[in-house]
ROSE-4610 file (N, C-alpha, C; in Angstrom, 1 decimal, always signed):
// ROSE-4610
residu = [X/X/X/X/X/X/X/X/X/X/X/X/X/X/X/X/X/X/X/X/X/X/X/X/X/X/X/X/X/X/X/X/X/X/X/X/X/X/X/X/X/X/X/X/X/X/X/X/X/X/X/X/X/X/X/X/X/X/X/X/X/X/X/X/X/X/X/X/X/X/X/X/X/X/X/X/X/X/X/X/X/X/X/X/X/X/X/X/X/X/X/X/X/X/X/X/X/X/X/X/X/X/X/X/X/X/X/X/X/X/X/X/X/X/X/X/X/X/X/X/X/X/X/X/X/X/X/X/X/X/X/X/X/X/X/X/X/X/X/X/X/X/X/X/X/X/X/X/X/X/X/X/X/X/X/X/X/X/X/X/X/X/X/X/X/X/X/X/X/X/X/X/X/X/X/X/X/X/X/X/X/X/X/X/X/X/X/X/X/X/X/X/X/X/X/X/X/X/X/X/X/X/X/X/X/X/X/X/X/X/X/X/X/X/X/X/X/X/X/X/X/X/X/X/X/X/X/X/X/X/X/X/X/X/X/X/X/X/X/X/X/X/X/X/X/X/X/X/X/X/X/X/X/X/X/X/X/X/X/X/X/X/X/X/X/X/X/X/X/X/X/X/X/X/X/X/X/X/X/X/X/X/X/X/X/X/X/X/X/X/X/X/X/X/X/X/X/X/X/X/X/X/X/X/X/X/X/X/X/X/X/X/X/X/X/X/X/X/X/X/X/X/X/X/X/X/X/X/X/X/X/X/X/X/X/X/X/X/X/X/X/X/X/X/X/X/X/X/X/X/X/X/X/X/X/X/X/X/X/X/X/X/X/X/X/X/X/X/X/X/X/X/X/X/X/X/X/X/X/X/X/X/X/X/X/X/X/X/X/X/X/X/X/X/X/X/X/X/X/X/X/X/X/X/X/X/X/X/X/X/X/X/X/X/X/X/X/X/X/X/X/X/X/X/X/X/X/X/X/X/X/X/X/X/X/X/X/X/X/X/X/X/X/X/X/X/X/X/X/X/X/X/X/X/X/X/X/X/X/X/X/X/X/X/X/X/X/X/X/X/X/X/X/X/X/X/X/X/X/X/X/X/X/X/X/X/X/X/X/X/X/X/X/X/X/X/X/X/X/X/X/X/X/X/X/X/X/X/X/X/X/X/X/X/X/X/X/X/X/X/X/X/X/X/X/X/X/X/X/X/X/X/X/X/X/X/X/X/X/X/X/X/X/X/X/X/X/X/X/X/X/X]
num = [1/1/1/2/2/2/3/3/3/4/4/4/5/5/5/6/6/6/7/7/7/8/8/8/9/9/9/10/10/10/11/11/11/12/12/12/13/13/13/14/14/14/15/15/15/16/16/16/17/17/17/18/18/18/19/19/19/20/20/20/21/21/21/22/22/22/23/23/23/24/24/24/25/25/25/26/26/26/27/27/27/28/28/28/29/29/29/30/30/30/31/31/31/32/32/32/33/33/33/34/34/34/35/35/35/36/36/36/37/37/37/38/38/38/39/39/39/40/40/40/41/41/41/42/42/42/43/43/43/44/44/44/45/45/45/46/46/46/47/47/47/48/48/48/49/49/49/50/50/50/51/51/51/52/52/52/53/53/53/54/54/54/55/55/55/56/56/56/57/57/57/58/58/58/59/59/59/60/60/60/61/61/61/62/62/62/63/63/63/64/64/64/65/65/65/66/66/66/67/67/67/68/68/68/69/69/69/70/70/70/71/71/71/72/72/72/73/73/73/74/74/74/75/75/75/76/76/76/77/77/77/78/78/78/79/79/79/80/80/80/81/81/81/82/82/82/83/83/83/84/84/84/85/85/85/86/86/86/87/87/87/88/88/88/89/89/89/90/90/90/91/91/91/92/92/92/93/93/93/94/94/94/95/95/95/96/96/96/97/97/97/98/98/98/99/99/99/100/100/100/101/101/101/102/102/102/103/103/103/104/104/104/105/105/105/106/106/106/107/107/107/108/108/108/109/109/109/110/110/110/111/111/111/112/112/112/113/113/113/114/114/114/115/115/115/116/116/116/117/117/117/118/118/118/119/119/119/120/120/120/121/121/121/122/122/122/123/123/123/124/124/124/125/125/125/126/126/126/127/127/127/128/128/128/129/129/129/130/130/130/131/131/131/132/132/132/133/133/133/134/134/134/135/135/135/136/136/136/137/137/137/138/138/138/139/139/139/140/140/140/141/141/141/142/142/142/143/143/143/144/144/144/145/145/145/146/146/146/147/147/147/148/148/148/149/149/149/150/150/150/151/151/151/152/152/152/153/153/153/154/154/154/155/155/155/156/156/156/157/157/157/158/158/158/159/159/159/160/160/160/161/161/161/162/162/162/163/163/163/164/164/164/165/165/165/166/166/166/167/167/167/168/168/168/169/169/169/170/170/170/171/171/171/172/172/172/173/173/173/174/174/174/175/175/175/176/176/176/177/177/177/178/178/178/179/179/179/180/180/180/181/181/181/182/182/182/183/183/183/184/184/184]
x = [-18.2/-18.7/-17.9/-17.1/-16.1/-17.3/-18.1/-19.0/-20.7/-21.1/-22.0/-23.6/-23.0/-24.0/-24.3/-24.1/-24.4/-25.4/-25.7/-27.1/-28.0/-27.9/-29.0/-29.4/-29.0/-29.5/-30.6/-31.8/-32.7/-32.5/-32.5/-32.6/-33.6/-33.8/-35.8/-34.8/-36.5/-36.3/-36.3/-35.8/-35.0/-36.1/-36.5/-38.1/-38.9/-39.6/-40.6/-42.4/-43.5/-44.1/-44.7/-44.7/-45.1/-46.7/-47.8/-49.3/-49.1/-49.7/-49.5/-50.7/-50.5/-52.2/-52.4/-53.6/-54.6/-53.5/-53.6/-52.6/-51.3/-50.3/-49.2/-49.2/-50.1/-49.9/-50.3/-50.7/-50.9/-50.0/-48.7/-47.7/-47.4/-47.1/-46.6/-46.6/-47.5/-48.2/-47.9/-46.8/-46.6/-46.0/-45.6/-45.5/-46.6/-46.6/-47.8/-47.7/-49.0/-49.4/-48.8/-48.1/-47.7/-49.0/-49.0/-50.0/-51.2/-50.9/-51.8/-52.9/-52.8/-53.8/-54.5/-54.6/-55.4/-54.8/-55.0/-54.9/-54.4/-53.2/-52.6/-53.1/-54.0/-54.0/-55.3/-56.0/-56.7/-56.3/-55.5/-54.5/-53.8/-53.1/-53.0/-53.7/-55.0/-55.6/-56.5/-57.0/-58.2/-57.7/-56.8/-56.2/-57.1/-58.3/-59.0/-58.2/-58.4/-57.7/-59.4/-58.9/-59.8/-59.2/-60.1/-60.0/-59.6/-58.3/-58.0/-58.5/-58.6/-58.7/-57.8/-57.6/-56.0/-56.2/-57.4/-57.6/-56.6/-56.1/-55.7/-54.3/-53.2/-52.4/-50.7/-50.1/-48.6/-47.3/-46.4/-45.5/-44.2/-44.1/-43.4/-41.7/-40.7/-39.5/-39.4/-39.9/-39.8/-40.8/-42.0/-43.2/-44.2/-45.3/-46.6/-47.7/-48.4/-49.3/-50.9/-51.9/-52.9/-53.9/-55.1/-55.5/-57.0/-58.2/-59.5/-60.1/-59.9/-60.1/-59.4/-60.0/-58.9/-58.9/-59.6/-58.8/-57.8/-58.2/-57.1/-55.5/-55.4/-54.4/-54.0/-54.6/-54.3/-53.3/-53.7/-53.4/-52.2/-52.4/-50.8/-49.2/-49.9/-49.0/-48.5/-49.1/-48.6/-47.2/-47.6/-46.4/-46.1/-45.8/-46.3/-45.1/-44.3/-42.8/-43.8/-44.6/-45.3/-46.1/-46.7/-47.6/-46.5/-45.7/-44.9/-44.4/-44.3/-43.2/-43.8/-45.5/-46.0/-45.8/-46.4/-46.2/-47.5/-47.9/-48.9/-49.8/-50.9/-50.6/-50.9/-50.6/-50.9/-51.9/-53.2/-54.6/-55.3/-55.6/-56.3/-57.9/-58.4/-60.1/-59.7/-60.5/-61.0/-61.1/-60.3/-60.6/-61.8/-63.2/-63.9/-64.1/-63.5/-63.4/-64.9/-65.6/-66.4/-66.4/-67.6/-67.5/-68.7/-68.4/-69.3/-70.2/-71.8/-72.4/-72.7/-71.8/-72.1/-70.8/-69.9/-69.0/-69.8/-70.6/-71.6/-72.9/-72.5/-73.5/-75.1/-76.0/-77.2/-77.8/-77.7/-78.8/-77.8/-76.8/-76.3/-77.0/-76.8/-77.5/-79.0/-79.6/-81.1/-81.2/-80.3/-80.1/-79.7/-78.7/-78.9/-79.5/-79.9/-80.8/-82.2/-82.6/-84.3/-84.9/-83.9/-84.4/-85.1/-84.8/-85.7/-87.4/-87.2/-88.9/-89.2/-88.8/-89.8/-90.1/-89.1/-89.8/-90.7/-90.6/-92.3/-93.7/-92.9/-94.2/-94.9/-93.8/-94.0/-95.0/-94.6/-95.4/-96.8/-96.3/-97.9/-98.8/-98.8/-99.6/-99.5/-98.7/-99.0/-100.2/-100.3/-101.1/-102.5/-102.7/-104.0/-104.7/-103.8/-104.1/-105.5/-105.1/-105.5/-106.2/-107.6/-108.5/-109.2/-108.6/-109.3/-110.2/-111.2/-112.2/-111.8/-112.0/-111.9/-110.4/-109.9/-108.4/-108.2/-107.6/-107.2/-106.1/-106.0/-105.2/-103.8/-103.2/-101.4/-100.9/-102.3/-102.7/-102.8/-103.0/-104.1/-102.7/-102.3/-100.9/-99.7/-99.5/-98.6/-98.9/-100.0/-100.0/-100.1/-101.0/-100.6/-99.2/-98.0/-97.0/-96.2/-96.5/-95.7/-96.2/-97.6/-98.7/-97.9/-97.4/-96.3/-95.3/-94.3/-93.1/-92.8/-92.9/-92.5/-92.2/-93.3/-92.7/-91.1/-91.3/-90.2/-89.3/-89.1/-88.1/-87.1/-88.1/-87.9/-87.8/-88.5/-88.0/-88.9/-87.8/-88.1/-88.3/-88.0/-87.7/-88.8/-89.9/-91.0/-92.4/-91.0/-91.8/-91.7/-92.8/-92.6/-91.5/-91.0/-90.3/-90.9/-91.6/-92.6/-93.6/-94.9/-96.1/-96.0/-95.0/-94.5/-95.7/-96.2/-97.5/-96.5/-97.1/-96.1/-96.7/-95.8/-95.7/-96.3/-96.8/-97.2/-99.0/-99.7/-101.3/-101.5/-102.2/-102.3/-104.1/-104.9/-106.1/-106.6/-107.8/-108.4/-108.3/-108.3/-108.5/-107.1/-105.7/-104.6/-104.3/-104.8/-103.9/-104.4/-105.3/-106.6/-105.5/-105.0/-104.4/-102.8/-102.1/-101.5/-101.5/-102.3/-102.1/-102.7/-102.8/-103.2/-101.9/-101.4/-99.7/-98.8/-99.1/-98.3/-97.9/-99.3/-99.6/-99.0/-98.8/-98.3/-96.8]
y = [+107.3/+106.2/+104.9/+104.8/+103.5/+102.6/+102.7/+102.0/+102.5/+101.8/+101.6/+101.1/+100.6/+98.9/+100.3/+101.2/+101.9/+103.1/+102.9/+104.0/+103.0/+101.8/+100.8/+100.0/+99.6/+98.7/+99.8/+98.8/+99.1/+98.5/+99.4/+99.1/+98.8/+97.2/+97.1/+97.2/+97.3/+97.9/+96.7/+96.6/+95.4/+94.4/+95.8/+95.0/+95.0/+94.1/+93.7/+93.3/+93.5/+93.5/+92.3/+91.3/+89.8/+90.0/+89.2/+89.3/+87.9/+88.4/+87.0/+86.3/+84.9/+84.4/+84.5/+84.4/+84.8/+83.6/+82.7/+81.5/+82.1/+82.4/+83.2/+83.8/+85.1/+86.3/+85.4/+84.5/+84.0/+83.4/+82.6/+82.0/+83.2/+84.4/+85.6/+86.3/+85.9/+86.5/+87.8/+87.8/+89.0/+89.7/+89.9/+90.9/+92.0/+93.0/+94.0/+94.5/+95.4/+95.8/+96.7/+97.6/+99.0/+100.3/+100.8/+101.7/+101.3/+101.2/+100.3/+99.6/+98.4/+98.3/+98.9/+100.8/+101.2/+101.1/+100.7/+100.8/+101.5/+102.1/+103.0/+103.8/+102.9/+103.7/+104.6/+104.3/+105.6/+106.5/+106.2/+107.2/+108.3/+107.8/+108.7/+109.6/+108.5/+109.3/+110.1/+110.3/+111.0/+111.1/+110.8/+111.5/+111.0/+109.6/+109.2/+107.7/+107.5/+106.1/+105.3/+104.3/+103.2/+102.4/+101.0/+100.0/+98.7/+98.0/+97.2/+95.4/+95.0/+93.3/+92.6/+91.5/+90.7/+89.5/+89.9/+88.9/+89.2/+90.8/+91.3/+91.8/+90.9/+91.6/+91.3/+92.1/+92.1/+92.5/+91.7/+91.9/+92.9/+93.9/+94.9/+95.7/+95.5/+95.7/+95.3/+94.2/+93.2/+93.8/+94.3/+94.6/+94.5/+94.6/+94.0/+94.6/+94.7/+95.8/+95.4/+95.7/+95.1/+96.4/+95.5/+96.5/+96.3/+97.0/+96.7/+95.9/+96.2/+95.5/+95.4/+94.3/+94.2/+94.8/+96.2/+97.1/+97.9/+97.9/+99.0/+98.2/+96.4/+95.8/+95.7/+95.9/+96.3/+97.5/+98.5/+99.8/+100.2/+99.0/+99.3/+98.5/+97.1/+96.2/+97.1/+98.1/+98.5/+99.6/+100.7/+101.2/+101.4/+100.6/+100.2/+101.0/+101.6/+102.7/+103.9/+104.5/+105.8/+105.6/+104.0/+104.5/+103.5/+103.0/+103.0/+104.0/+104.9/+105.9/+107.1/+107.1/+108.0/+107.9/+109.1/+108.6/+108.5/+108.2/+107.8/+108.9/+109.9/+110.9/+110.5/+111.8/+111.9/+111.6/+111.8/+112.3/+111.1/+109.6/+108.5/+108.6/+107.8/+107.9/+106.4/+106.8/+105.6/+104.2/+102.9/+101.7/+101.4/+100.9/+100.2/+98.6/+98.0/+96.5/+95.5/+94.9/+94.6/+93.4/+93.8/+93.3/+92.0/+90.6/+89.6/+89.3/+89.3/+89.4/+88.3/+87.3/+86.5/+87.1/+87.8/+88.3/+89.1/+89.9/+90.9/+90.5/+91.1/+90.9/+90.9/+90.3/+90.1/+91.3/+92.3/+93.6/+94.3/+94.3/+95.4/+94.5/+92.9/+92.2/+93.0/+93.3/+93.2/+94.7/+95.6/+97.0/+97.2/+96.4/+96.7/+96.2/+95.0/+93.6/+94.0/+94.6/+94.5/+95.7/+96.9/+98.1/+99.4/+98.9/+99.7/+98.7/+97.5/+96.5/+96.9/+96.6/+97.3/+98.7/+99.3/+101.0/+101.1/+100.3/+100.8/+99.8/+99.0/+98.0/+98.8/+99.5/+100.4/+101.8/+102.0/+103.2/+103.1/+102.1/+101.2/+101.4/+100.8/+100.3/+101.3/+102.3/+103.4/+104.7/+104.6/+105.4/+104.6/+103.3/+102.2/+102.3/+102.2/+101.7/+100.8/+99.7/+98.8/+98.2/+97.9/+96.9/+95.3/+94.5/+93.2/+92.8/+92.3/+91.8/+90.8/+91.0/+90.5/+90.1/+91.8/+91.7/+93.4/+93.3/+94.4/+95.0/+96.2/+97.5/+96.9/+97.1/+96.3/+94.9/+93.8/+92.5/+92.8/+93.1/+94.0/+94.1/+95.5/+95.9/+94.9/+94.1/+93.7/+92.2/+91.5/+90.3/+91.3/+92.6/+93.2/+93.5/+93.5/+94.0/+92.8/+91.6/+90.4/+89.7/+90.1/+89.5/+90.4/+91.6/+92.7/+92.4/+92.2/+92.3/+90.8/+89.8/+88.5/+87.9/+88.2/+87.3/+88.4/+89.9/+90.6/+90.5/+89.8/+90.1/+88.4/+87.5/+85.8/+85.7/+86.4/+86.4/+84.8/+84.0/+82.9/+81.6/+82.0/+81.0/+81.0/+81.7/+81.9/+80.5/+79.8/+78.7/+77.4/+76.9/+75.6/+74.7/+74.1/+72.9/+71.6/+71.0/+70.0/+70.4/+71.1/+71.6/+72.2/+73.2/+74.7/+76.1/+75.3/+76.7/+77.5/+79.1/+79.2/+79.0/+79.0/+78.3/+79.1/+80.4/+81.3/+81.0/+81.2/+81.0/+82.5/+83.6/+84.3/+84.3/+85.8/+85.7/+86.3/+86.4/+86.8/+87.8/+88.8/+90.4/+91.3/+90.2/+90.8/+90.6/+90.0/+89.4/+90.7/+91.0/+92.6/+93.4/+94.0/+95.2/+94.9/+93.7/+93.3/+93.8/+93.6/+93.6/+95.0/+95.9/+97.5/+98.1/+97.1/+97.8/+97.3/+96.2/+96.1/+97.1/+97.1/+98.0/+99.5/+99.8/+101.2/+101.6]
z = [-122.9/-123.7/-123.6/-123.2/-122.2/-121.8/-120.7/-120.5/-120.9/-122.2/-123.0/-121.7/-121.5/-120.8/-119.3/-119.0/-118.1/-118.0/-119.4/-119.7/-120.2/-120.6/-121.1/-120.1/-119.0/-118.5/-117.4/-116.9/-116.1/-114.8/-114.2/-112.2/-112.1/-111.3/-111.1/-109.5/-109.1/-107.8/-107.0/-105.7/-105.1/-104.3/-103.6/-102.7/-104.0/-103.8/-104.3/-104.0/-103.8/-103.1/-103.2/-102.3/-102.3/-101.9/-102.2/-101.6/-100.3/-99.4/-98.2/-98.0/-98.7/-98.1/-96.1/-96.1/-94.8/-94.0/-93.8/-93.3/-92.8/-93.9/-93.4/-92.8/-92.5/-91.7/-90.2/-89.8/-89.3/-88.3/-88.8/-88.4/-88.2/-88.5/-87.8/-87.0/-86.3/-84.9/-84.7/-84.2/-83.1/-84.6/-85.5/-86.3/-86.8/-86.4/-86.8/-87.7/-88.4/-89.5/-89.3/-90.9/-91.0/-90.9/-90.5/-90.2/-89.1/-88.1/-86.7/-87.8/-89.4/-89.4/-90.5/-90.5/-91.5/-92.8/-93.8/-95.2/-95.7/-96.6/-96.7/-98.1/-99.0/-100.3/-99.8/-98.8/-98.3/-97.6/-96.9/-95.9/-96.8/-98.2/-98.8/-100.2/-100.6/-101.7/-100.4/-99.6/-98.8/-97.8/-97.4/-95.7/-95.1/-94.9/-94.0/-93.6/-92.3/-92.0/-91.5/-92.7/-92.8/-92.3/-91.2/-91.3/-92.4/-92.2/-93.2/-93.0/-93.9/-94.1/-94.0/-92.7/-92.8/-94.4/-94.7/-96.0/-97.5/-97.3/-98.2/-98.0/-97.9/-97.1/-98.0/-97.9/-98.8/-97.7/-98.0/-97.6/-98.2/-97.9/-98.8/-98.3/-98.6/-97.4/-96.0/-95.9/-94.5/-93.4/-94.2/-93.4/-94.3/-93.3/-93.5/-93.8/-95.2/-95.3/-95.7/-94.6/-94.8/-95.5/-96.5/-97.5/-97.5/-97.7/-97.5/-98.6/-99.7/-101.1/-101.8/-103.0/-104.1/-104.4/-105.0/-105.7/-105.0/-104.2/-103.3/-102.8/-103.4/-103.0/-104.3/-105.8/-106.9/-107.1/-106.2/-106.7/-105.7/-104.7/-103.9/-104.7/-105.1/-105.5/-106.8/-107.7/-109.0/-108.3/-107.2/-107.0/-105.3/-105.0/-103.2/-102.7/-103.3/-102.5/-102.5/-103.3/-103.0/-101.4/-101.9/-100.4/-99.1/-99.2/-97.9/-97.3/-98.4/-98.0/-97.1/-97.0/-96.3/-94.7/-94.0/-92.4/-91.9/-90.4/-90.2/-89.3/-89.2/-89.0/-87.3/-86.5/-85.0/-84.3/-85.4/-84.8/-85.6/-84.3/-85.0/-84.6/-84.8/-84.6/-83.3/-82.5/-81.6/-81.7/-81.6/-81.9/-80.5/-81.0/-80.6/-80.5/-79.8/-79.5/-79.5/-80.3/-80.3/-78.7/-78.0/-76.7/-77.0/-76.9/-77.0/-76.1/-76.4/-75.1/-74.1/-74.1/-73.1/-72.0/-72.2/-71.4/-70.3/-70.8/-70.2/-69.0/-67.7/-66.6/-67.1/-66.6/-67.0/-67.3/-66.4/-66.5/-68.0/-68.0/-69.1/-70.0/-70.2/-71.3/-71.7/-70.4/-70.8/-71.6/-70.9/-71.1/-72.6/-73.0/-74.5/-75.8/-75.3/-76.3/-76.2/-75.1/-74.6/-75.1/-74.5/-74.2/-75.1/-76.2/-77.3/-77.5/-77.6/-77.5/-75.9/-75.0/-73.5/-73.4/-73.8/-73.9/-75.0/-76.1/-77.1/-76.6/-76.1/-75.1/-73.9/-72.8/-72.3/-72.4/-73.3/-73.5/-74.6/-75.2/-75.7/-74.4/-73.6/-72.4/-71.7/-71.7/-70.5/-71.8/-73.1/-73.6/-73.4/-73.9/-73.7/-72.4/-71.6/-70.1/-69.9/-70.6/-71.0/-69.6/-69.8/-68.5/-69.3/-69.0/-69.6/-68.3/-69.0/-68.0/-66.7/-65.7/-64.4/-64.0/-64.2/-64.0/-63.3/-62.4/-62.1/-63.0/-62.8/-63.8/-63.9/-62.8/-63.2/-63.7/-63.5/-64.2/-65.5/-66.0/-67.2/-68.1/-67.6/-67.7/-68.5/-66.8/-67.2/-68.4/-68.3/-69.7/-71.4/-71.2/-72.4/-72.6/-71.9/-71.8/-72.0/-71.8/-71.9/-73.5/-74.0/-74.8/-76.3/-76.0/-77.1/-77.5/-76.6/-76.2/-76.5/-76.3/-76.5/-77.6/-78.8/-80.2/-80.5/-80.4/-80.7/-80.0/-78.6/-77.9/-78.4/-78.9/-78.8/-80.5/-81.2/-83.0/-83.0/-83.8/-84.2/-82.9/-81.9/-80.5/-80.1/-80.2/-79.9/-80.4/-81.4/-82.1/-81.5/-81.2/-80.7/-81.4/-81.4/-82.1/-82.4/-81.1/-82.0/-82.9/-82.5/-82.8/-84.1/-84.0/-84.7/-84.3/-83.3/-83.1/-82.0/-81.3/-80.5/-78.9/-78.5/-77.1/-75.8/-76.2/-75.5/-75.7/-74.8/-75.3/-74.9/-75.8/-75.6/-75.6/-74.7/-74.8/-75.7/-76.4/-77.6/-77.5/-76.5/-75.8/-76.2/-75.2/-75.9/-76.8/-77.6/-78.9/-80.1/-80.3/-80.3/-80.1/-78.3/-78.6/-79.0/-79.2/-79.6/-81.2/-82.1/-83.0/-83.1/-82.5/-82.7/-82.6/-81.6/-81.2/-82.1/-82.9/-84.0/-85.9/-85.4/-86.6/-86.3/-85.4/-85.4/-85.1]
């Protein structure tokens, strides 16, 4: 009982968890996320590693902890030593790097932008086997196949800019199985 003041007083704890605006983490460059990145209040309520947000991010014992939502940067800021203190496990899921498509050779372009509208254009016209008057079979073919495929492959580009009509003239015949192939 000599020293009183040694059962009353409260130890707060030393670290403290600071939130970092988006800017900050910034000037930090080469400093990385604790957990490659995934979010830790998922890592430890579900054992799943999620993807985190640099929008949501705290600085906690001279590291850096990025979080997917506010609630979940809520729920770290109240006791952030529970979830620092976990490890990260062995066994990650795959990072997929989104690849921009102007990087990409023409054919892979067409290969992945095109290839689901030419294969239902495709096989539209290989069931039809479509004959327009005074046109041989692969003529035939191929303007039904260009007469399909084009407003869907072109969306809104398809629109003139002065006129606003579209830029394509199509003939009364395909525009018919055009709109048979639309409907289905």
């Amino acid at each position: 009982m000599a020293r009183p003041d040694k059962y009353t007083t409260v130890l707060y704890p030393t670290d403290v968890p600071m939130p970092q605006p988006d800017g900050a983490i910034r000037v930090r460059f080469p400093k990385q996320f604790e957990f490659l990145g995934y979010y830790p209040v998922s890592l430890l309520n579900t054992g799943i590693t999620v993807d985190s947000s640099p929008e949501f991010c705290v600085e906690f014992a001279g590291k850096l902890y990025a979080m997917r939502d506010a609630a979940a940067f809520a729920e770290f800021m109240r006791t952030p030593v529970r979830f620092a203190r976990q490890k990260l496990t062995s066994k990650l899921p795959v990072r997929v790097a989104p690849i921009p498509l102007a990087s990409l050779p023409t054919t892979i372009y067409l290969e992945k932008a095109v290839s689901n509208v030419l294969n239902k254009a495709l096989e539209h016209v290989g069931k039809l086997r479509p004959k327009l008057p005074f046109m041989n079979m692969s003529d035939s073919a191929i303007l039904i196949l260009a007469s399909c495929s084009r407003p869907r492959i072109l969306g809104s580009r398809a629109m003139s800019a002065t006129s606003g009509s579209s830029t394509c003239r199509r003939s009364p015949t395909a525009e018919t199985w055009c709109a048979s192939w639309r409907t289905k």
